[in-house]
C-alpha positions in Angstrom: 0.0 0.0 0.0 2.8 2.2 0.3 4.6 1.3 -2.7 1.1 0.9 -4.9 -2.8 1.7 -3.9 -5.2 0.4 -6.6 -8.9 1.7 -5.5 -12.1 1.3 -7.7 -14.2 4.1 -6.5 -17.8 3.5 -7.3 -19.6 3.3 -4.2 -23.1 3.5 -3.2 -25.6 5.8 -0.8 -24.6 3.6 2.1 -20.6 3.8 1.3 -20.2 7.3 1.4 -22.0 7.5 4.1 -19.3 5.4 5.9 -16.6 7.8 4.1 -18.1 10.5 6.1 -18.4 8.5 9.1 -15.3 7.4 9.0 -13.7 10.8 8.8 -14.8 11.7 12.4 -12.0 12.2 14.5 -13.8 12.3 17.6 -12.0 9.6 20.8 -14.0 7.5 22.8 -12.9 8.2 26.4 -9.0 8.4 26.6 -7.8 7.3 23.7 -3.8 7.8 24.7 -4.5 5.4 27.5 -5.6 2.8 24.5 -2.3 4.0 22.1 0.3 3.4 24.9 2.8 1.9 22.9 0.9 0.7 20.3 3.4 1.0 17.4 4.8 -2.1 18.6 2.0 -3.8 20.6 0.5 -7.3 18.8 -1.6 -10.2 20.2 0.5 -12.4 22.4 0.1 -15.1 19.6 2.4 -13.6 17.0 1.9 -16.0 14.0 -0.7 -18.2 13.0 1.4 -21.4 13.8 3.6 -21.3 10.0 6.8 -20.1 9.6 6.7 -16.7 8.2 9.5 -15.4 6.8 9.8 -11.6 8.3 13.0 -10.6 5.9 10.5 -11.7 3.0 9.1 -8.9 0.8 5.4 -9.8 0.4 3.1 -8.5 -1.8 -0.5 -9.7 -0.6 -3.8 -8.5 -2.8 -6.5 -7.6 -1.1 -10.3 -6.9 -2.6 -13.0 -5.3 -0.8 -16.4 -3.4 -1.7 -15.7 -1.1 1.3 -12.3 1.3 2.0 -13.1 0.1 6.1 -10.5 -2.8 5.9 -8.2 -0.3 4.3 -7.3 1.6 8.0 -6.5 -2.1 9.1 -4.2 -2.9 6.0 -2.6 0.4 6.8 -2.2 -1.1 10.6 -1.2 -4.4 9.3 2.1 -2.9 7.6 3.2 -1.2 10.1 3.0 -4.2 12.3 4.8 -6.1 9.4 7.0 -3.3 7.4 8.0 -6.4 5.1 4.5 -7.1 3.7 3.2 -4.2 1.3 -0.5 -4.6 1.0 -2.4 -3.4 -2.5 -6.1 -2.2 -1.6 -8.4 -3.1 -4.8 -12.1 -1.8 -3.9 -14.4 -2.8 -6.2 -18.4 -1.3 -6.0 -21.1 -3.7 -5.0 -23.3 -2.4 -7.8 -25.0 -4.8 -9.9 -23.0 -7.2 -8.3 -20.0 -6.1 -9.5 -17.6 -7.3 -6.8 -18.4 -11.0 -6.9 -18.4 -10.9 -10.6 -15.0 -9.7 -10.6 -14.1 -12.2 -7.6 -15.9 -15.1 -9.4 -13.9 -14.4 -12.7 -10.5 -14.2 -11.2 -10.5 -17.7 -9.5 -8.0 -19.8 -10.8 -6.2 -17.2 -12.4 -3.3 -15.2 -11.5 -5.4 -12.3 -10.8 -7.2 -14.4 -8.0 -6.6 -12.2 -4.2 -5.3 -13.2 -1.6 -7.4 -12.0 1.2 -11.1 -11.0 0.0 -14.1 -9.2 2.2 -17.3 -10.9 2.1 -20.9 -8.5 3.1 -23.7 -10.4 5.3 -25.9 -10.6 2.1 -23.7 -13.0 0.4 -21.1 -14.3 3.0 -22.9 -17.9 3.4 -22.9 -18.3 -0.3 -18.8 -18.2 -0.5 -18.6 -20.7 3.3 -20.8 -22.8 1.3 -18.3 -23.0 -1.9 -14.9 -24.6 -2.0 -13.5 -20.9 -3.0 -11.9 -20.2 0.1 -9.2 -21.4 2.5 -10.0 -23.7 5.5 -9.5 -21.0 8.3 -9.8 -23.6 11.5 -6.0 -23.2 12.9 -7.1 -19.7 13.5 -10.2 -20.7 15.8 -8.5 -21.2 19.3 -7.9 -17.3 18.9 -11.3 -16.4 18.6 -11.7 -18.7 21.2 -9.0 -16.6 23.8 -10.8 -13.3 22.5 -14.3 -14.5 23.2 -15.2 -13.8 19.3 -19.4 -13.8 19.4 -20.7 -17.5 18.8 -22.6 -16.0 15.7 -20.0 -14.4 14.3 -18.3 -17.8 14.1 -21.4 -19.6 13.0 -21.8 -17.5 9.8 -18.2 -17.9 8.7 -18.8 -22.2 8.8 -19.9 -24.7 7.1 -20.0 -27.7 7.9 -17.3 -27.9 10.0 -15.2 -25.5 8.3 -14.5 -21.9 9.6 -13.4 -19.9 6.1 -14.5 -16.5 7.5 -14.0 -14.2 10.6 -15.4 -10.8 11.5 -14.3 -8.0 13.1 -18.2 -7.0 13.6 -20.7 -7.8 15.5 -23.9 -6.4 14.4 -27.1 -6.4 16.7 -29.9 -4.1 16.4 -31.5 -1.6 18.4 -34.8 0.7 18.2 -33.5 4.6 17.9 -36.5 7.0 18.7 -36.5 10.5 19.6 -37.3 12.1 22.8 -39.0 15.3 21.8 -41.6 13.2 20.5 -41.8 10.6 23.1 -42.0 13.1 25.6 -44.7 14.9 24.0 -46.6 11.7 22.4 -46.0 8.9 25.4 -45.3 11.2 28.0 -41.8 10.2 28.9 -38.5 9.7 27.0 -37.2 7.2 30.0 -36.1 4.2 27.9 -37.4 1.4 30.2 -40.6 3.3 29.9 -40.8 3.6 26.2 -39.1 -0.1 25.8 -42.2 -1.0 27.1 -44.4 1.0 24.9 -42.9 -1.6 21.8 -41.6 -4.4 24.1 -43.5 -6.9 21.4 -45.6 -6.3 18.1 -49.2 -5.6 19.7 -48.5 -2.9 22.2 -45.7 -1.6 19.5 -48.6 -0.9 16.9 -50.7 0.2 19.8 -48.0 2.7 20.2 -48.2 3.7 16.8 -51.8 4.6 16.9 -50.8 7.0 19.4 -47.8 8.4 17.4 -50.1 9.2 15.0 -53.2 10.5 16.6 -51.1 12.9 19.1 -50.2 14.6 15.7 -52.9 14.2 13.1 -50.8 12.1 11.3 -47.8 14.8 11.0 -45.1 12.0 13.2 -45.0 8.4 12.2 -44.0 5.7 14.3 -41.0 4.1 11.0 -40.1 5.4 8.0 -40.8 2.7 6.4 -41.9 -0.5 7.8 -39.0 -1.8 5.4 -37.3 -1.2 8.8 -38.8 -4.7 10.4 -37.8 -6.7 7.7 -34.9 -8.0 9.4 -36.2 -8.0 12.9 -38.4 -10.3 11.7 -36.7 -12.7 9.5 -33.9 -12.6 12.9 -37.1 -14.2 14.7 -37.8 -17.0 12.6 -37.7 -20.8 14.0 -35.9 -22.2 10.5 -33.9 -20.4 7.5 -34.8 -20.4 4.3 -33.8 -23.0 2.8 -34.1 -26.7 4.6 -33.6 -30.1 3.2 -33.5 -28.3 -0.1 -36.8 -27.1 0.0 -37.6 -23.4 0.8 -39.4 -22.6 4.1 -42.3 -19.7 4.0 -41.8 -19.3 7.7 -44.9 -18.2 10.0 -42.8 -14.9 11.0 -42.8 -14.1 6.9 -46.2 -14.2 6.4 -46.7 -12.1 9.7 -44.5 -9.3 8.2 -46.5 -9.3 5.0 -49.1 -8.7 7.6 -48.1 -5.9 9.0 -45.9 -4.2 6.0 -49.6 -4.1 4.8 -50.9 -3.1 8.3 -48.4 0.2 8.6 -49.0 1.5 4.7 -53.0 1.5 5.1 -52.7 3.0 9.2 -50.0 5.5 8.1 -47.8 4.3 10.8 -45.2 5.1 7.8 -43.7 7.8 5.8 -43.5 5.3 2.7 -40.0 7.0 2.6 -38.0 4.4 1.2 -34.6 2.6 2.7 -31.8 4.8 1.5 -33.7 7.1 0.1 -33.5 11.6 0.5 -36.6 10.8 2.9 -35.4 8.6 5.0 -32.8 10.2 5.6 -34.4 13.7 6.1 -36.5 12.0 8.8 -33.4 11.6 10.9 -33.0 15.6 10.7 -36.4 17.0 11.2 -35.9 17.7 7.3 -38.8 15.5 5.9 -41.6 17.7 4.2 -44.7 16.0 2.3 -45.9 16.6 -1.5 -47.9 20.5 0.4 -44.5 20.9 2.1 -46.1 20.4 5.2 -43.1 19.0 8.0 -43.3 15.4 8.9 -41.5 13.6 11.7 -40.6 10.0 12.2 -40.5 8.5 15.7 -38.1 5.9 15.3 -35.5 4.2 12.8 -34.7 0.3 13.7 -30.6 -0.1 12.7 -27.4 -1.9 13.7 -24.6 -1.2 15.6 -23.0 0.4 12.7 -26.1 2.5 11.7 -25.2 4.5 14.5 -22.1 6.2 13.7 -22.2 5.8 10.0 -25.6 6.4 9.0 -28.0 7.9 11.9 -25.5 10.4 13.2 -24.1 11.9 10.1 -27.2 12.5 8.5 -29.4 13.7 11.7 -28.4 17.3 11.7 -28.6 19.4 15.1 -30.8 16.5 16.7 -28.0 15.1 18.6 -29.0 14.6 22.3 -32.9 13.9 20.8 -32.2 10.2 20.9 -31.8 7.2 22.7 -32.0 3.5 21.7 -34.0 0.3 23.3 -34.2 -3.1 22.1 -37.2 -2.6 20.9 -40.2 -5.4 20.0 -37.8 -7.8 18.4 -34.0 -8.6 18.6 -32.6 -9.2 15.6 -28.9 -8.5 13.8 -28.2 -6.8 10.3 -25.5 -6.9 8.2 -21.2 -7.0 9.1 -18.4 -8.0 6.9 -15.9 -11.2 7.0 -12.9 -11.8 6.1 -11.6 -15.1 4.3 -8.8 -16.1 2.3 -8.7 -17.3 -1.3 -8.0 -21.0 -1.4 -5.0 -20.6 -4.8 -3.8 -17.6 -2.6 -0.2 -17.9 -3.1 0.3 -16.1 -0.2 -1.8 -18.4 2.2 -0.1 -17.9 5.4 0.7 -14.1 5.2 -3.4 -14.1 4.1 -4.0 -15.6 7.3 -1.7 -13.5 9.8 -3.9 -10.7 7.9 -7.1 -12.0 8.9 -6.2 -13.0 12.4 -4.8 -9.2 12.4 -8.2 -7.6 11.3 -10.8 -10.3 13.3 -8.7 -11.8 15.9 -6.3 -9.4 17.4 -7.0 -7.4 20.8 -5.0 -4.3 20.0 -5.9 -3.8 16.4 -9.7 -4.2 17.6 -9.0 -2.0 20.3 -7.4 0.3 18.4 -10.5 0.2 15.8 -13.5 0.7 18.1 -12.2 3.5 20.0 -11.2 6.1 17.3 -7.1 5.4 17.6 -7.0 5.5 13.6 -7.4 8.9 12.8 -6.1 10.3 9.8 -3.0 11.2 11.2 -1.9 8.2 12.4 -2.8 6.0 9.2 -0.6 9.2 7.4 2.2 8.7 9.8 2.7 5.4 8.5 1.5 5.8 5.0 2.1 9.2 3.9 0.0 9.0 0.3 -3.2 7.7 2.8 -6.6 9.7 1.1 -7.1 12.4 3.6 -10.4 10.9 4.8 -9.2 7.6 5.3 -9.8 7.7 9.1 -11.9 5.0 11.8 -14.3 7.2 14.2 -15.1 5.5 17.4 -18.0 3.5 17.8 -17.9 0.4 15.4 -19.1 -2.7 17.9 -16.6 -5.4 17.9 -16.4 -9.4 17.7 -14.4 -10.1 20.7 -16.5 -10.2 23.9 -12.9 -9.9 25.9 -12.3 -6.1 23.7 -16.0 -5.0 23.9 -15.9 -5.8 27.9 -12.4 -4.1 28.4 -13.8 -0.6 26.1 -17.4 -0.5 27.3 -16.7 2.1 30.0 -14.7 4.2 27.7 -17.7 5.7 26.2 -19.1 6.7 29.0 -19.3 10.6 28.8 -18.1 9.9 24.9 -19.4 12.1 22.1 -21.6 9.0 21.3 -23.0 9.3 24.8 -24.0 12.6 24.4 -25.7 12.0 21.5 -28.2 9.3 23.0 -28.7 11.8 26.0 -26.8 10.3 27.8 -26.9 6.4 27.2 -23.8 4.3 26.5 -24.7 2.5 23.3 -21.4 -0.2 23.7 -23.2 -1.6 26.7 -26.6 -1.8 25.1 -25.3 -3.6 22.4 -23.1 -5.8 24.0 -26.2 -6.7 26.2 -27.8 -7.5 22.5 -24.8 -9.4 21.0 -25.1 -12.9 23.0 -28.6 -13.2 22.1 -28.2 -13.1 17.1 -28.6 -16.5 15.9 -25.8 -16.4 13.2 -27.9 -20.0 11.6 -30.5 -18.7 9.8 -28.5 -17.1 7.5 -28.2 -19.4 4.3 -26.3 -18.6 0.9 -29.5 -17.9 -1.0 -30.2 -15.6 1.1 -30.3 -12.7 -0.8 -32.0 -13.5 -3.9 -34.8 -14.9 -1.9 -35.2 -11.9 0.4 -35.1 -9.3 -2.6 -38.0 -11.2 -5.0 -40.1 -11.0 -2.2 -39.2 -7.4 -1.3 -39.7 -6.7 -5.0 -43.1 -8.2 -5.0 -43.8 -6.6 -1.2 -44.3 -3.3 -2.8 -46.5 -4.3 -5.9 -48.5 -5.6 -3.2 -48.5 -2.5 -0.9 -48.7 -0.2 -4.2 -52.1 -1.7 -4.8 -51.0 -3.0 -8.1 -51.2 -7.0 -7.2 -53.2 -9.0 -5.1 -51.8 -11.0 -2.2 -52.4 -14.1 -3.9 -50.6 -12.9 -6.6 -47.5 -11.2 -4.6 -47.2 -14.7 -3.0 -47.6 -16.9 -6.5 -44.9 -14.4 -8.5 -42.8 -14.2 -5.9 -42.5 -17.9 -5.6 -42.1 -18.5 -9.3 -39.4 -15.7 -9.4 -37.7 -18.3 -6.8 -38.2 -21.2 -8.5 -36.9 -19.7 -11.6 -33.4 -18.7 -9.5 -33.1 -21.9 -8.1 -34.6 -24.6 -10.3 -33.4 -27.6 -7.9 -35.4 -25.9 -5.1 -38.7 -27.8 -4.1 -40.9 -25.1 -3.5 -43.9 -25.2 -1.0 -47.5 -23.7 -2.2 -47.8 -20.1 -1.6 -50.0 -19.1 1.8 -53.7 -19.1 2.3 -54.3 -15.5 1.8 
């Protein structure tokens, strides 16, 4: 990376929202405390158990959709001056990463260390593209890594992918309206306003009626898609046929339930709406203002998408569980199995999931600008880790969690320290629903979702085409008959 930086800049909404993020150089509690010699700290494990050669000059190739694992490769050579890392970030769009990653296996283009994203992770465990990662599993072990973290990087067995994320959810609502709607912002108070799905809709009604229909309880009920699906008894996809769980249907249900109430904005995922909600922003077709109560997101939606894009309503919030627990999203790490550099490709994962200091270093803002310039001088000047991001390791997140207290992050939720929410949250994701087919499964029916809530199909029919769109994507699927409507 010093000698050589190849980035394919292409990125979508959600990426430059992390860019931003990511630019913050605002410390978690005392950061010097954390960066006591760290220019030579490492794990107390120093290799991965091969002989690595530390007078070798190593070129090792590593692809991403995201520049996040970037600030680590940055890390990674100063811990290991002999290793020169080359950065390739390729845009998710249109699927443009794994096309690239498919077409370069089994050439000499193949990487050696690639980033896989929650929505197709399982599909690369599943394949035989990547390197068997089990020597590197009694270090998760020592660090505590999340059980589900380690359950979506296996298969069968076989461990091909770690993460330096762990990603539960929470329920972010506002305390002006709270206050004013509910009558308290205390968060056991409101938790129990949404504690499950009756008295949350309940609570909605009341949203809405407290200001004839100017706040809505979501932006969109998009938003409950994946507390949902987190809640289901079985994954998509068992004994090769593909399961319409109960907790799917109820989300049709109630998707349907929050567009004809106007518990909703209709303001899309992603879209200038949903975001404007977040900053009092959010005007209809008259221009009249509009308010949203509450947005359901991850650990990371905190720092790289709720704060950035909320305006001057920091202090406003604060975060709950909410009605369902549920997990979204997080990248792994796994290496290529032709990687000619196989063992350096490891100590590079074990660096970015499995080592204390670098995941210390990581969650509470010790990557600024600066010091990724310091050692690499042609770094791009936002190239920077804010604090914040919730970490794998149980031993890290329980050493850190005090550090925020008081934090910039605290502030913001009015006080509330949002590591030791979420580490309460973090034991309780179920990393084995997630299946490779996830995510052409879970986008027909999206797809067909909003015909239905448009008014433009029936039911019956959303069920029917969303089935045959399935069966069309995976022809070896036995697929059930759609629900009684």
């Amino acid at each position: 990376m010093r000698k050589q930086l190849l980035l394919v800049m292409c990125l979508v909404a959600i990426m430059s929202l992390i860019l931003g993020a990511c630019g913050s150089n605002d410390a978690a509690g005392n950061n010097d405390a954390m960066n006591n010699d760290n220019n030579n700290a490492a794990n107390n494990n120093d290799d991965t158990g091969g002989e690595l050669d530390m007078e070798e000059q190593v070129t090792l190739n590593v692809w991403s959709f995201t520049n996040e694992i970037m600030t680590m490769a940055i890390a990674f050579e100063e811990r290991y001056p002999n290793v020169d890392v080359v950065y390739t970030m390729i845009p998710m769009t249109d699927g443009e990463y794994q096309t690239k990653l498919k077409a370069s296996i089994g050439t000499d283009d193949v990487p050696d260390v690639v980033a896989l994203e929650a929505a197709f992770v399982k599909e690369w465990v599943e394949a035989d593209f990547l390197a068997n990662l089990n020597d590197l599993l009694p270090y998760a072990e020592e660090l505590e890594t999340y059980p589900a973290v380690i359950e979506v990087g296996t298969h069968d067995g076989v461990t091909k992918g770690f993460s330096y994320q762990a990603t539960p959810g929470a329920f972010f609502y506002r305390r002006s309206i709270a206050t004013e709607c509910l009558g308290t912002d205390d968060p056991a108070a409101v938790q129990a306003m949404v504690a499950d799905l009756d008295v949350f809709v309940e609570t909605a009604e009341t949203i809405k009626q407290c200001s004839d229909g100017n706040y809505y309880m979501v932006g969109t009920s998009g938003a409950m898609f994946n507390p949902f699906l987190a809640n289901r008894s079985q994954p998509w996809i068992v004994d090769d046929t593909l399961v319409i769980d109960p907790m799917v249907e109820e989300f049709v249900d109630f998707a349907k339930l929050f567009r004809d109430e106007g518990y909703e904005s209709q303001a899309e995922q992603w879209s200038e709406g949903w975001f404007a909600g977040m900053s009092d922003t959010l005007v209809d077709a008259e221009g009249t203002p509009k308010r949203i109560f509450s947005y359901f997101l991850p650990t990371w939606g905190l720092p790289y998408v709720l704060i950035p894009n909320s305006g001057d309503t920091g202090g406003d919030w604060a975060m709950i569980q909410g009605p369902l627990p549920y997990q979204w999203g997080g990248t792994w790490v796994g290496a290529m199995a032709d990687s000619p550099n196989l063992d350096w490709a490891k100590e590079f994962i074990k660096f970015v999931a499995l080592d204390e200091q670098n995941l210390t270093n990581w969650a509470t803002g010790v990557y600024t600008n600066e010091y990724l310039a310091a050692i690499d001088p042609n770094v791009p000047e936002d190239q920077a880790q804010a604090p914040g991001d919730f970490v794998s390791s149980q031993v890290v997140v329980e050493k850190i969690t005090d550090t925020f207290n008081g934090s910039a992050l605290y502030d913001w939720l009015g006080g509330q320290n949002n590591y030791e929410m979420f580490g309460q949250a973090a034991p309780n994701v179920n990393g084995a629903l997630l299946t490779g087919s996830d995510d052409a499964i879970q986008r027909a029916l999206q797809s067909q979702l909003e015909q239905y809530l448009l008014g433009e199909i029936s039911k019956a029919d959303m069920w029917q085409l969303w089935l045959d769109q399935v069966r069309n994507e995976f022809p070896d699927l036995i697929i059930p008959e759609p629900p009684s409507s």
